[in-house]
C-alpha positions in Angstrom: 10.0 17.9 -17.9 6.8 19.0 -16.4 5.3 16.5 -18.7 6.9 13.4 -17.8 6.0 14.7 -13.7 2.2 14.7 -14.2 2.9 11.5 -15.6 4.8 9.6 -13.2 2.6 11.1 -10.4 -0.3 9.2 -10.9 1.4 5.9 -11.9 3.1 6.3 -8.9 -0.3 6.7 -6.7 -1.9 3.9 -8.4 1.3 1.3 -7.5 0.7 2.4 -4.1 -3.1 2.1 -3.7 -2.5 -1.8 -3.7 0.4 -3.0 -1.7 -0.9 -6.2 -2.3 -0.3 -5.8 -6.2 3.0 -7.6 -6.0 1.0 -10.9 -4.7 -1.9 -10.6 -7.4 -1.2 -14.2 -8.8 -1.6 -16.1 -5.3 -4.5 -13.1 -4.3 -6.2 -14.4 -7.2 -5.1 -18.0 -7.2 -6.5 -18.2 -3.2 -9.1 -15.6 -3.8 -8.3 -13.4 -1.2 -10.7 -10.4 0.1 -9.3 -7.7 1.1 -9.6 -8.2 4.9 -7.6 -11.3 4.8 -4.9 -9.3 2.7 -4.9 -6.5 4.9 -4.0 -8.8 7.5 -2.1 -11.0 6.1 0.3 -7.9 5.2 0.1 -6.5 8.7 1.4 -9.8 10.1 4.2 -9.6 7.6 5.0 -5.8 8.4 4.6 -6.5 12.3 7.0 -9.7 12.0 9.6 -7.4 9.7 10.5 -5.0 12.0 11.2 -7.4 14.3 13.4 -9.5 12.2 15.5 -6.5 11.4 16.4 -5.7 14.7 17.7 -9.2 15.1 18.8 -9.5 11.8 21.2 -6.4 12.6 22.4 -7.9 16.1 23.3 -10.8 14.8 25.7 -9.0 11.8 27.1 -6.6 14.9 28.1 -10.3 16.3 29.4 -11.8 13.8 31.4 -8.5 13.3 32.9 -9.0 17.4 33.7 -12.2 16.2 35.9 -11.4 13.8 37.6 -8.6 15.7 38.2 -11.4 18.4 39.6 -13.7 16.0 41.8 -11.1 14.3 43.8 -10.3 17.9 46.9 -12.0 19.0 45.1 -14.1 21.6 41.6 -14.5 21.1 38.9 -14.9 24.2 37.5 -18.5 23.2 34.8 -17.7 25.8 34.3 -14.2 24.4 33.8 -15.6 20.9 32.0 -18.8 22.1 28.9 -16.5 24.2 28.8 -14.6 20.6 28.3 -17.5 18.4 25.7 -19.2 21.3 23.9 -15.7 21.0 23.6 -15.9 17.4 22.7 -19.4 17.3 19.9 -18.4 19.9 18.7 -15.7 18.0 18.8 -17.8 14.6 15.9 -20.3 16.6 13.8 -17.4 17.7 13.7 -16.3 13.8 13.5 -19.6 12.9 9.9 -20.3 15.8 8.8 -16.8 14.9 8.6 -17.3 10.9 6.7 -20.9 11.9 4.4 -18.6 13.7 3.5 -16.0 11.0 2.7 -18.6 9.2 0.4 -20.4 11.1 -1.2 -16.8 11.8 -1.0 -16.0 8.2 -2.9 -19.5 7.5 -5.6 -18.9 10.0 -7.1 -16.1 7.8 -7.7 -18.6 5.1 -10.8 -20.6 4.5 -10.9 -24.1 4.1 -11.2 -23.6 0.7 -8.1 -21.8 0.3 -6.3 -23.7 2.3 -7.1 -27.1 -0.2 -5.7 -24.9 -3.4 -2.6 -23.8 -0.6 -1.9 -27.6 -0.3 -2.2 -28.4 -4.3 0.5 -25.5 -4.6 2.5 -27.2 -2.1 2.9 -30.7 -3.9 3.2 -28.5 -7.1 6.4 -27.1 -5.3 7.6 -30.4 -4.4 7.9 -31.3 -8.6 10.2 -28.1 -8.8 13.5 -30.0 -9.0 11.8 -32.7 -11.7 10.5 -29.7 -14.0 14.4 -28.1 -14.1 16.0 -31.7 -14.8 13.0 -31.7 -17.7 14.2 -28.4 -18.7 17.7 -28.7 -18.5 17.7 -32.3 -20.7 15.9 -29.9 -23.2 12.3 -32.2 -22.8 10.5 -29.1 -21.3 10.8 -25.8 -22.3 12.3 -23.1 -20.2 10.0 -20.5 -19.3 10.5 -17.0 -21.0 11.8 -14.0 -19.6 9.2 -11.8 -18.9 9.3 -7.7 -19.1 10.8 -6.4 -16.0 12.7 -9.9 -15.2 15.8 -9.1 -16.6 19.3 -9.4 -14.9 21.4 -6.3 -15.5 24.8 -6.8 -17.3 26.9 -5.5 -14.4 25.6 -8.0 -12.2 26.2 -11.2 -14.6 30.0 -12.4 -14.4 29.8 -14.3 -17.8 33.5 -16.1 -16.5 31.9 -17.7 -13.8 28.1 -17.5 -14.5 27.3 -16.2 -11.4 24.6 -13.9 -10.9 25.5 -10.8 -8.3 21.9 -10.5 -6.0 20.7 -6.6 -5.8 19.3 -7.5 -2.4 20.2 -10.4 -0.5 16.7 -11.8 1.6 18.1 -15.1 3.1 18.3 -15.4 6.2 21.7 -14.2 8.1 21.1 -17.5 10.2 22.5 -19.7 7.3 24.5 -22.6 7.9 28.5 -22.0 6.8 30.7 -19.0 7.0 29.4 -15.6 7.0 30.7 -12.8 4.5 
């Protein structure tokens, strides 16, 4: 048992020493120093915390909601200032995120900015390349080591895939869970 500790120990030290090491296609893509990494990752932190805190208020809102809803008689104004409030706090996300990234994109060089834009209109043929795949005239790109969806969150009736950890956005358009 001891083994397997001096093992894991410095495996686990050497994933920290970069927390960049998740990125290290688009670090080497852009060719990011390590000051512009550094602070591209602060900004991202910074911006985090922040989005949590609103992230949570809006859920506690949604949840008034739905205790207003369920009474006999519900408060249309009491449910009205909630939904107004989330809607609020949904375009204050929404500016904020357009900030980062403008910050985020001031780091970069001119340079890297050019190879950001190629990746860009790469992005836009997304949906052309998964028609191309799906009529069988491209191939479908392997799974790779480490990609693979556990069986307990596959539903092979419906095909639907159960996420670990849900990142969109809480501001969503439609009806909330």
């Amino acid at each position: 048992m001891r083994f397997l500790l001096y093992l894991f120990i410095p495996v686990a030290l050497w994933a920290q020493s970069d927390p960049f090491r998740p990125y290290a296609q688009i670090r080497d893509y852009l060719g990011l120093t390590a000051s512009q990494q550094a602070v591209i990752l602060a900004n991202i932190r910074e911006q985090e915390k922040t989005d949590l805190e609103r992230q949570v208020r809006i859920q506690q809102l949604r949840y008034e909601i739905v205790i207003e809803t369920a009474v006999q008689s519900p408060d249309p104004t009491a449910i009205g200032t909630r939904e107004v409030e989330i809607e609020l706090t949904c375009r204050i996300i929404d500016s904020e995120a357009k900030a980062l990234a403008d910050k985020n994109l001031a780091v970069l060089t001119d340079a890297q900015k050019t190879k950001l834009k190629a990746l860009e209109e790469a992005m836009k043929l997304a949906p052309t390349i998964s028609g191309a795949q799906q009529l069988k005239l491209l191939p479908v790109a392997p799974v790779v080591s480490g990609n693979i969806i556990p069986a307990s969150r596959f539903s092979p009736g419906t095909g639907t895939i159960t996420p670990f950890l849900n990142f969109s956005s809480s501001c969503a358009v439609g009806p909330s869970n």
